[in-house]
C-alpha positions, 0 to 999 in steps of 0.5 A: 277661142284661140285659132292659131295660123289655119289655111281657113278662108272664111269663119263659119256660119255656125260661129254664130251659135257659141253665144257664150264666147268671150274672146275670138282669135284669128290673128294672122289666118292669110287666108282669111279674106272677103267680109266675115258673116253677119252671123257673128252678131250671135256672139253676144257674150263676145268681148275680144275680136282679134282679126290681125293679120288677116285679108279681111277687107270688112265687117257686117254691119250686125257687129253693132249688135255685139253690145259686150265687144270691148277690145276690136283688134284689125292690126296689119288688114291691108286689105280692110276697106269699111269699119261699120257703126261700132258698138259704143262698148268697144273701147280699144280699135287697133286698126291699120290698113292701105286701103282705107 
């Protein structure tokens, strides 16, 4: 699923049902902010997670359960403040951010 620029300030809840989702992204939703919900640990076919650009400023601690998680992509986060245990399958993070 590609989300182009959206006034969304928060993923749903219910992210957590699209079980055979491969790839997720949000790049540059401004107004994306705060910590994105536990529930994405319901993605557990997700391979792509790509938060570029947004205000998000953490992840929940159940993106450890996201075993297929390949490629974590938190490019221009400036407001990211604490990466939780990663998955040992995430081979490629793309991190930048002032606050950490």
């Amino acid at each position: 699923m590609i989300l182009s620029s959206s006034k969304i300030s928060e993923l749903p809840k219910s992210i957590g049902t699209l079980e055979n989702l491969e790839e997720l992204r949000a790049n540059n939703f401004v107004n994306l902010k705060g910590e994105i919900s536990s529930e994405i640990a319901g993605l557990s076919q997700l391979e792509i997670l790509s938060l570029s650009g947004t205000k998000v400023n953490r992840l929940p601690m159940t993106i450890n359960q996201l075993f297929n998680l390949r490629q974590l992509e938190l490019h221009n986060c400036m407001e990211f403040q604490l990466l939780p245990n990663l998955p040992t399958s995430v081979t490629r993070l793309d991190l930048m951010s002032s606050s950490l």
